[in-house]
C-alpha positions in Angstrom: 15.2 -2.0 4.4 16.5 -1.4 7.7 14.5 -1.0 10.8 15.0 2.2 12.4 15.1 1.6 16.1 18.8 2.5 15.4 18.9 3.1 11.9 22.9 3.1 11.8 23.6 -0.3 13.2 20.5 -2.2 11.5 22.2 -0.6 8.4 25.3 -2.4 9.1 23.2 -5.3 9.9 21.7 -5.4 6.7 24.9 -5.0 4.9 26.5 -7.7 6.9 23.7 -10.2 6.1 23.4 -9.1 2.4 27.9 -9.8 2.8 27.8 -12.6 4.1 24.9 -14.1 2.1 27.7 -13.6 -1.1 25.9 -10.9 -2.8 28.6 -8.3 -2.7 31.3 -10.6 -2.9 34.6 -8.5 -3.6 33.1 -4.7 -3.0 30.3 -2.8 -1.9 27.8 -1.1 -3.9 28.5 2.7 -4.2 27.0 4.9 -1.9 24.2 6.5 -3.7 22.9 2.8 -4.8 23.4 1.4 -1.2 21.2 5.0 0.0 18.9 3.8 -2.9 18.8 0.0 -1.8 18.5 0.8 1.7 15.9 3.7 1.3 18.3 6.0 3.8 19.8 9.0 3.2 23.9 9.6 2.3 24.7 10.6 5.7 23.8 7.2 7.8 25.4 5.1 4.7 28.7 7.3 5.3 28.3 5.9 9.1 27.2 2.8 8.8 30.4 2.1 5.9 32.9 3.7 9.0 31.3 1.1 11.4 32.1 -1.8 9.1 35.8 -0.3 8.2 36.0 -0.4 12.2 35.2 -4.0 12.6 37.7 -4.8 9.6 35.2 -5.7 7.7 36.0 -3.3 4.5 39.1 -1.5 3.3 39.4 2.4 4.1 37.9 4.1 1.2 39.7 5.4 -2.0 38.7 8.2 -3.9 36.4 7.1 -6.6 36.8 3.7 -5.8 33.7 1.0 -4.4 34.7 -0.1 -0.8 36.2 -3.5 -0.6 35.6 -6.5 1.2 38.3 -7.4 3.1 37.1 -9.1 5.8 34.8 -12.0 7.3 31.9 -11.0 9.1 30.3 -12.7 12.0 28.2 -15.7 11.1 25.0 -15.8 12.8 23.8 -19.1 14.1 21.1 -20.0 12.9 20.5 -23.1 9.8 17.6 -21.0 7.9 18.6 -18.5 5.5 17.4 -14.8 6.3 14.1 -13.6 4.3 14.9 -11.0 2.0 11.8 -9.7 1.0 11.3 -7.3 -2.6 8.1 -4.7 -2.2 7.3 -3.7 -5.8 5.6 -0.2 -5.9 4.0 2.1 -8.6 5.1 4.6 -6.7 8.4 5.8 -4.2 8.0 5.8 -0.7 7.3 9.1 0.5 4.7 9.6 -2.2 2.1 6.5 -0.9 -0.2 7.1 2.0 0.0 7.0 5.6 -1.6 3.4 5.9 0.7 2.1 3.7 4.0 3.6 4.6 2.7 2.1 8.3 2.3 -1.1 6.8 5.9 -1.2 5.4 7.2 0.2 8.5 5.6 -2.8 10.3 6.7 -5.3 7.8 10.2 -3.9 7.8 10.4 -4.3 12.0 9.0 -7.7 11.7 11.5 -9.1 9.3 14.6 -7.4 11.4 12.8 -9.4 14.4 13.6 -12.3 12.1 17.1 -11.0 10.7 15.7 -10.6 7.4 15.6 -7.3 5.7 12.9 -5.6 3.2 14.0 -3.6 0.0 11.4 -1.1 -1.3 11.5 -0.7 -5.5 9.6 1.7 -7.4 11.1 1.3 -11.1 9.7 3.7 -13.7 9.1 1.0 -15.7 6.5 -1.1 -13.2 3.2 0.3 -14.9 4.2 -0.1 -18.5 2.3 -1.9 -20.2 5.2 -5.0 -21.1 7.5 -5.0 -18.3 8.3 -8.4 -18.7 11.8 -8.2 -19.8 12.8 -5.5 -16.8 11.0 -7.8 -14.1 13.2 -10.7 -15.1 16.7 -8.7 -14.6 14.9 -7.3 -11.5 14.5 -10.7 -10.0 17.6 -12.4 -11.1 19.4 -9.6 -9.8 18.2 -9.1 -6.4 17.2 -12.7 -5.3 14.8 -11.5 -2.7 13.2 -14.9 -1.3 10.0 -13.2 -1.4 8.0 -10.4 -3.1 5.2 -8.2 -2.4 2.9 -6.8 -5.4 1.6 -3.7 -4.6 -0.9 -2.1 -6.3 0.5 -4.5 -9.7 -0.9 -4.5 -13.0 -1.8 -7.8 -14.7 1.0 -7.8 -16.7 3.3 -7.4 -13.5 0.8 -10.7 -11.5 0.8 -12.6 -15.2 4.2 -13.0 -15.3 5.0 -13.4 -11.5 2.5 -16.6 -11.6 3.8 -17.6 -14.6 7.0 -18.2 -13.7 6.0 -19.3 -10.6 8.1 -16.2 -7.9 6.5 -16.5 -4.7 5.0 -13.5 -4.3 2.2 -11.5 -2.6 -0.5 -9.5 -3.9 -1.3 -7.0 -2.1 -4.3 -5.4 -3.6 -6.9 -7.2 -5.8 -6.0 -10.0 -8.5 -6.5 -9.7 -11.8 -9.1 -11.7 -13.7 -7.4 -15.1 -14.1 -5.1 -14.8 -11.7 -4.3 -17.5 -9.1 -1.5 -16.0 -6.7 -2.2 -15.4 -2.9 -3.3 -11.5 -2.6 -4.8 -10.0 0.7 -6.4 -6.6 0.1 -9.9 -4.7 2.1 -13.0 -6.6 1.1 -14.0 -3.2 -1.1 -17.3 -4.8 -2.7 -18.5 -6.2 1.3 -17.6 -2.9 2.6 -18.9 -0.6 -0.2 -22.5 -2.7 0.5 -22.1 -2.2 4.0 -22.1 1.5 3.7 -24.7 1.7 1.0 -26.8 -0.4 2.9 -26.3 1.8 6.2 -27.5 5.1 4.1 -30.3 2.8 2.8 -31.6 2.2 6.3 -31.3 5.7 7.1 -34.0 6.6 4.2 -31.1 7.5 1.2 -32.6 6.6 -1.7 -30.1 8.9 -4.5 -26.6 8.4 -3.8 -23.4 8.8 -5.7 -20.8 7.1 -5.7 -16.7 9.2 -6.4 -14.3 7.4 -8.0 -11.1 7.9 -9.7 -10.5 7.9 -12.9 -7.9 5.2 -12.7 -9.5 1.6 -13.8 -8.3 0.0 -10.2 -9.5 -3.1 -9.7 -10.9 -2.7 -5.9 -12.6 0.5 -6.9 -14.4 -1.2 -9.3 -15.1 -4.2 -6.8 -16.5 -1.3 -4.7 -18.6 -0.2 -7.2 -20.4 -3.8 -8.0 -20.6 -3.5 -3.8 -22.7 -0.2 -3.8 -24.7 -1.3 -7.0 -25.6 -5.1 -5.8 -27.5 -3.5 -2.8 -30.7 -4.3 -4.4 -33.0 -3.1 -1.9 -36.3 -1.0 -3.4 -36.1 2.2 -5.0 -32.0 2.8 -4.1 -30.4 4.1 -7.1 -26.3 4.9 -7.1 -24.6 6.6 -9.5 -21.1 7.0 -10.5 -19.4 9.9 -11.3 -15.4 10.1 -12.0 -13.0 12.4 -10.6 -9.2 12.9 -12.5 -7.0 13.0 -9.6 -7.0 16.8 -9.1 -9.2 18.9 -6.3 -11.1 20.6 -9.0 -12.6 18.0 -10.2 -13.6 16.3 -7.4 -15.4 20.2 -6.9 -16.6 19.9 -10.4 -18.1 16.7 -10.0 -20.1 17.4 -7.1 -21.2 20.7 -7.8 -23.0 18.4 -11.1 -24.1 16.1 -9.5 -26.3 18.7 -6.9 -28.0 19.6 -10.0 -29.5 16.2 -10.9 -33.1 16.0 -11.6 -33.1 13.2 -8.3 -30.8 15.5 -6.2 -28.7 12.7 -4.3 -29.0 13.0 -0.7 -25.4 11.3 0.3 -22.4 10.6 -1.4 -19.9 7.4 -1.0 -16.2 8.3 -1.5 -13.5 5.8 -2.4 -11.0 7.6 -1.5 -10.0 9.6 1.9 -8.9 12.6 -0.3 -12.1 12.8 -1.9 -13.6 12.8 1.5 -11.8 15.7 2.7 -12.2 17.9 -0.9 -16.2 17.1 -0.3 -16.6 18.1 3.4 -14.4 21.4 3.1 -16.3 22.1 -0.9 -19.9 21.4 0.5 -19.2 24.2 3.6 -18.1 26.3 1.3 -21.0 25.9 -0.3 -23.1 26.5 2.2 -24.3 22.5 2.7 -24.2 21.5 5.9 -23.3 17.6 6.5 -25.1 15.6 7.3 -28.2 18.0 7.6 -28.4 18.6 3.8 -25.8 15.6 2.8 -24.3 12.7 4.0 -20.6 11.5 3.3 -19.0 8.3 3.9 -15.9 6.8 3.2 -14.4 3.5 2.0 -10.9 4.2 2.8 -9.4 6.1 5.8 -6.0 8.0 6.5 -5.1 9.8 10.2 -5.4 13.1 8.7 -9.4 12.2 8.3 -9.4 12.9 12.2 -8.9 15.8 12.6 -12.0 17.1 9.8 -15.3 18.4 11.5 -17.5 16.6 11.8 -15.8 14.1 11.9 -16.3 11.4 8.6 -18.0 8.2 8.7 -16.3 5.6 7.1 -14.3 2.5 7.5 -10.6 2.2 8.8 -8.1 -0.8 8.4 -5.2 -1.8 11.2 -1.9 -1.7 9.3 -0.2 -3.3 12.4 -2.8 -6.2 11.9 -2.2 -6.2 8.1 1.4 -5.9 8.4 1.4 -9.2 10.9 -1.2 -11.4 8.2 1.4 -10.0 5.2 4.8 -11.2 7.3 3.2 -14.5 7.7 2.3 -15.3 4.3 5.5 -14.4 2.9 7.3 -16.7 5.7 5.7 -19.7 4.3 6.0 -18.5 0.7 9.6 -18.1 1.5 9.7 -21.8 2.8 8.4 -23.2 -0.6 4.4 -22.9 0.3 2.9 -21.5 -2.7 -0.6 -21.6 -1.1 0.4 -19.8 2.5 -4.1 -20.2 3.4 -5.4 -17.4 5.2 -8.1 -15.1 4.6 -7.3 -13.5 1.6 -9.8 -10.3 2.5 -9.4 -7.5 5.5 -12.8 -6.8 7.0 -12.2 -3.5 8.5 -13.3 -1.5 11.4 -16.7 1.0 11.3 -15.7 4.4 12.2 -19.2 5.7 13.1 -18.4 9.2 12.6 -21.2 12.1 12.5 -21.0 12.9 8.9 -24.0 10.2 7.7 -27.8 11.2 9.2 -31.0 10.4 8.0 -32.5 11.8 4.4 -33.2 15.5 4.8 -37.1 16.8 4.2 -37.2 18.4 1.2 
């Protein structure tokens, strides 16, 4: 994807590189594919397409015709070839959080540093359950040098170390498989935060997760559950997705026999549903509850009081992710590097010690 310092002229950059590279050797994608390739919008393909007709680069357009190459564009001096990098998503762009969508932009800047270029895809098709067929036509047809995994099923990381793409897994491996990844260390982190209500007297906590079988929210759990200090007990209840459950849930779990004393979210959203729920509910945190959270997003800032969890750099990420797929690109299958993110505390005022009951 372009970067969008001047999203226009990195557009023609792109298109240049992706030209001159012999991809599009006789005409240009149409402009809804390009907009789809280039995650832009109609409007700056339409521009960046005049630009290119400007330098002589493509014929002037024809109704209902692709734009043709007609021209040479400038060779850039260099003897490496550019990185073209793939990101696989289960989901589109706009619909994955804040973190992430900092991450990409990140990755995206780095690489046009580099004259390289990312490409986001989010094919219908990538959580299926045999996707094998569809991932090979996606990789012979876009030749990326380079791939990024996130959030990837083993089916999706089987078949990428199988055939040996260089790619990155950005999230947790699957059992069995042996492909550089580089994801939060969940089951470290989840300990650390069990073990910091532990030494604040919580002996009954519970623990939200989703009811999607993700590998680092199950890495969390082992986290909270190998604690193993005296009389801590954690358990786990499961939430759909929807705010109502996460309501549901909790409203439960207050009506254990052992009446938990703190809960552990996995996820920011969860966060947020418990802290608004709980006031409405007249239970004040941390007074009556605590709440901390594995995961963060910026929105999280502005809740009071403000929630203690832990945060992750995606600038810092997004530099550890560039550099791995550099040397993956140059033929390194193993690119070294810490393959887990320790991230920073965010103290916050939601965890306090066990309430007298």
């Amino acid at each position: 994807m372009p970067a969008r310092n001047s999203l226009v002229l990195e557009c023609v950059r792109v298109m240049q590189m992706r030209i001159e590279a012999g991809e599009w050797p006789e005409a240009l994608p149409g402009e809804r594919r390009l907009a789809e390739i280039l995650q832009v919008g109609r409007d700056t393909i339409r521009l960046a397409l005049q630009q290119l007709e400007r330098d002589g680069v493509l014929a002037p357009a024809d109704a209902g015709s692709r734009r043709r190459i007609v021209g040479k564009v400038s060779k850039r001096i260099t003897t490496e070839k550019p990185l073209k990098i793939g990101l696989l998503s289960h989901r589109r762009l706009e619909q994955l959080p804040q973190p992430m969508l900092l991450e990409i932009d990140r990755i995206r800047d780095a690489l046009a540093d580099k004259g390289g270029a990312l490409e986001v895809f989010a094919p219908g098709w990538y959580e299926q359950r045999n996707p094998e067929k569809r991932l090979a036509n996606l990789i012979h047809e876009e030749q990326c040098t380079s791939w990024i995994l996130l959030r990837s099923s083993a089916a999706v990381q089987g078949w990428f170390m199988k055939h040996r793409i260089p790619g990155l897994i950005r999230g947790y491996p699957h059992p069995g498989i042996e492909m550089p990844h580089l994801d939060v260390d969940w089951e470290a982190t989840a300990r650390h935060a069990a073990g910091q209500l532990w030494r604040m007297g919580h002996r009954r906590v519970i623990v939200l997760t989703p009811s999607e079988s993700l590998m680092g929210v199950q890495a969390a759990v082992r986290g909270v559950m190998s604690l193993g200090e005296p009389d801590f007990e954690a358990t786990v209840v499961v939430e759909d997705g929807t705010t109502a459950s996460v309501c549901r849930v909790l409203a439960r779990a207050l009506n254990f026999k052992q009446t938990p004393t703190a809960v552990i979210a996995t996820r920011p959203r969860q966060a947020a549903t418990a802290l608004s729920w709980l006031a409405s509910e007249g239970v004040r945190v941390p007074d009556a509850l605590s709440l901390i959270t594995l995961a963060w997003e910026p929105f999280l800032d502005h809740l009071v009081p403000e929630i203690s969890g832990y945060r992750v750099d995606p600038e810092a990420v997004a530099k550890m992710s560039v550099r791995r797929l550099e040397r993956l690109a140059h033929g390194d299958p193993s690119p070294g590097g810490n393959a887990w993110i320790t991230p920073e505390v965010v103290k916050g005022k939601s965890v306090g010690k066990v309430p007298v009951r």
